[in-house]
C-alpha positions as CSV (number, residue, x, y, z in Angstrom):
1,X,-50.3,25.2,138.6
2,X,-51.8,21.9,138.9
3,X,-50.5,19.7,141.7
4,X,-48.5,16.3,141.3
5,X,-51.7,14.0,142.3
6,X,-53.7,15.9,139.3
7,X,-52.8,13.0,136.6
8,X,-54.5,11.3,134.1
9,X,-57.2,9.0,136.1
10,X,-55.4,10.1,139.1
11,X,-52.7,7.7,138.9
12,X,-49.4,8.6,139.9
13,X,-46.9,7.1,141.8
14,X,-46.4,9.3,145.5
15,X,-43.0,8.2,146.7
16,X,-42.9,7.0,150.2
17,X,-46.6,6.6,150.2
18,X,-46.9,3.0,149.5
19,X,-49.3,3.2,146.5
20,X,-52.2,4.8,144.9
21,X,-53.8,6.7,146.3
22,X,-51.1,8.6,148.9
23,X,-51.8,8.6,152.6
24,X,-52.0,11.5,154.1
25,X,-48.5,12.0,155.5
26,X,-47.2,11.9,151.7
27,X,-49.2,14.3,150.7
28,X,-48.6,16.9,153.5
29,X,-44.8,16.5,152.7
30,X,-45.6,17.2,149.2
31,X,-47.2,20.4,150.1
32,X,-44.4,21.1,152.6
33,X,-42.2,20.2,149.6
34,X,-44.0,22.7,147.4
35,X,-43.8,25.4,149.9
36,X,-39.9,25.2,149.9
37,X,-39.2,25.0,146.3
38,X,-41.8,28.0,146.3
39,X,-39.8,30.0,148.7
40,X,-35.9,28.7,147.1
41,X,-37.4,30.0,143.9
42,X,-38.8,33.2,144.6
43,X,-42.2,32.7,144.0
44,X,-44.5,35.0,146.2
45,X,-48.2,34.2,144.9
46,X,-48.9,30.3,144.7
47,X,-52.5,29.6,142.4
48,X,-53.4,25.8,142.6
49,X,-55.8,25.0,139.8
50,X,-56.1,21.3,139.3
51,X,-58.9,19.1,137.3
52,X,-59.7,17.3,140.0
53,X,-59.7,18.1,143.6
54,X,-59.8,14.8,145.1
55,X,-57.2,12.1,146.0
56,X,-58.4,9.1,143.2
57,X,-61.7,7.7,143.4
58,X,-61.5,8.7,147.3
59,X,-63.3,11.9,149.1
60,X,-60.0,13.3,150.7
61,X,-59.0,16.7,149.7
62,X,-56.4,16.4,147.0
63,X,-52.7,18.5,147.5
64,X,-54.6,21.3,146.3
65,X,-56.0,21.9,150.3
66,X,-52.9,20.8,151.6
67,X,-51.1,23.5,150.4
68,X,-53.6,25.7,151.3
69,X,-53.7,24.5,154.9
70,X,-49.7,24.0,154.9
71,X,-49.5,27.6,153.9
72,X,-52.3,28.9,156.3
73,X,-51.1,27.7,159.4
74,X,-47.8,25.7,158.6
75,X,-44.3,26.8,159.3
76,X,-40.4,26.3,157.1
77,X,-37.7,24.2,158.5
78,X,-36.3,27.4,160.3
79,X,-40.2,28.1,161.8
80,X,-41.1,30.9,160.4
81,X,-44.7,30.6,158.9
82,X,-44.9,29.9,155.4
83,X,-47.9,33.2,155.3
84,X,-45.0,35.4,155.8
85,X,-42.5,33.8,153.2
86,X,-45.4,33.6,150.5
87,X,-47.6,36.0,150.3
88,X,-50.8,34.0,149.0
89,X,-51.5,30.3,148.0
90,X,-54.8,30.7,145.9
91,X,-56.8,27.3,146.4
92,X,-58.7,26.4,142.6
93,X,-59.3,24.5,140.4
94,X,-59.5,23.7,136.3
95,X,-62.8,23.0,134.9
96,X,-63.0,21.7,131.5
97,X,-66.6,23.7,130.3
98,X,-68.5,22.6,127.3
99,X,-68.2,25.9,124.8
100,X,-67.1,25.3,121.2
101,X,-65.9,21.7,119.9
102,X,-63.3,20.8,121.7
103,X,-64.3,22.4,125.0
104,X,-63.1,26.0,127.2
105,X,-60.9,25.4,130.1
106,X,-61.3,28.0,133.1
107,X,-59.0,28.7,135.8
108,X,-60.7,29.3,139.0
109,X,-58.9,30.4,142.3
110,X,-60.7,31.2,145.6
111,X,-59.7,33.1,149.0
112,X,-58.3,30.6,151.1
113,X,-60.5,31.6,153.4
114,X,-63.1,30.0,151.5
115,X,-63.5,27.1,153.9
116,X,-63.1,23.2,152.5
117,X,-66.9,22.7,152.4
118,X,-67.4,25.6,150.4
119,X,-64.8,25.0,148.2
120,X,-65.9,21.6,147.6
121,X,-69.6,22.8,146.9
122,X,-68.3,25.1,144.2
123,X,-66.9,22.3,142.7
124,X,-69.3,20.1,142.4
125,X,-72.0,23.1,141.7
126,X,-69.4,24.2,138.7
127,X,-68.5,20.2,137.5
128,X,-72.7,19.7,137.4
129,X,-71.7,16.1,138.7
130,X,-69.6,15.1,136.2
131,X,-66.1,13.7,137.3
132,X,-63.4,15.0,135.8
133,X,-60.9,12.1,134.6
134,X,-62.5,9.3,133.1
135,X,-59.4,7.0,132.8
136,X,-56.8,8.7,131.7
137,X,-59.4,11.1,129.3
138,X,-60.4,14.5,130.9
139,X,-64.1,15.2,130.8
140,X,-66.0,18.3,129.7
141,X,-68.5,19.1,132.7
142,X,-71.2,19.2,130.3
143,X,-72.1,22.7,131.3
144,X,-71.1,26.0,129.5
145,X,-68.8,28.6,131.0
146,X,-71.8,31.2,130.7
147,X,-73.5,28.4,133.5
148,X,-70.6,28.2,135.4
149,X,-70.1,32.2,135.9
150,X,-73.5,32.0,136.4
151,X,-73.3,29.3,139.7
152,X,-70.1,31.3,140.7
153,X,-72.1,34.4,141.0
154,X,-75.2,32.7,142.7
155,X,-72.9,31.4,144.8
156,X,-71.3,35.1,145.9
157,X,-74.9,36.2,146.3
158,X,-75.8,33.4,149.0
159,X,-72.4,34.3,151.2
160,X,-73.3,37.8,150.7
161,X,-76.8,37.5,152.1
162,X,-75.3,35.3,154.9
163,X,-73.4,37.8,156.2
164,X,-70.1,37.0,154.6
165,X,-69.3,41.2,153.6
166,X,-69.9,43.3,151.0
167,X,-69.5,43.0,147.5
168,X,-66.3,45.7,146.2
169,X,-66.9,48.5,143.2
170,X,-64.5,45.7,141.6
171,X,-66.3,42.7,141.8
172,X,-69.4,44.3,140.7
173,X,-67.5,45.3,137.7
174,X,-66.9,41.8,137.0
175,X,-70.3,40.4,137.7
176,X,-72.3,42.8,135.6
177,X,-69.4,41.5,132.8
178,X,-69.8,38.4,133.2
179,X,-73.9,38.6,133.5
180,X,-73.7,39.8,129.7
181,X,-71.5,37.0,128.4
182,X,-73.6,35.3,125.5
């Protein structure tokens, strides 16, 4: 799902906040918001994946960590944690890679427990510095989705060796897929 502040050129009008971009507060209601309709709805598993993961041409965190945080440690109008009405909120995002001619878009979520400077890092590793929305036109990152498996998996690597666990029968599976993707 991409969240409400993911818009062409990151323009969108946040009710309540005053203008572009949102404070802070408006953007914690919208993930409190989110979280509701989420819970009305039925919806158990939550995967954020949106273009760009910051608030305009600012560094705050888009709605895509609010949700994540609102989820983690955040509770309903009743007080009960929003962890035990949801089971997961998957914080991502949508890279636009350069393959064929019109581009490959990827959807990739991480643990929450990722941690914002991680997840920011992976960005930015993935992107190759290219910013997403130019205007109102999204942007290829300019590097293949062969690269960006390729960052993701010499990312894993670097947790692994600092200490970060083991890597499953599973993800091995995957990585020695992914490794052969021409």
């Amino acid at each position: 799902m991409h969240t409400l502040d993911d818009y062409p050129g990151n323009r969108v009008a946040w009710s309540g906040s005053g203008g572009v971009p949102p404070d802070l507060g408006a953007i914690e209601l919208y993930a409190r918001e989110l979280l509701h309709t989420a819970i009305a709805r039925g919806v158990e598993v939550i995967g954020l994946t949106p273009h760009q993961i910051y608030v305009g041409d600012t560094t705050e965190l888009s709605a895509v960590w609010a949700v994540a945080d609102m989820w983690n440690s955040g509770v309903d109008d009743s007080g009960r944690p929003f962890r035990e009405r949801i089971y997961a909120v998957f914080p991502g995002f949508e890279p636009g890679m350069a393959d064929g001619s019109r581009g490959v878009h990827l959807l990739f979520l991480f643990d929450p427990e990722i941690g914002r400077e991680e997840f920011v890092r992976v960005f930015h590793a993935v992107m190759g510095g290219v910013r997403p929305w130019e205007g109102s036109t999204l942007q290829l990152s300019g590097r293949t989705t062969k690269d960006a498996f390729g960052t993701l998996l010499r990312w894993r690597r670097t947790l692994m060796a600092h200490g970060s666990g083991c890597v499953s029968r599973l993800t091995r599976s995957i990585a020695s897929g992914v490794c052969s993707v021409s």
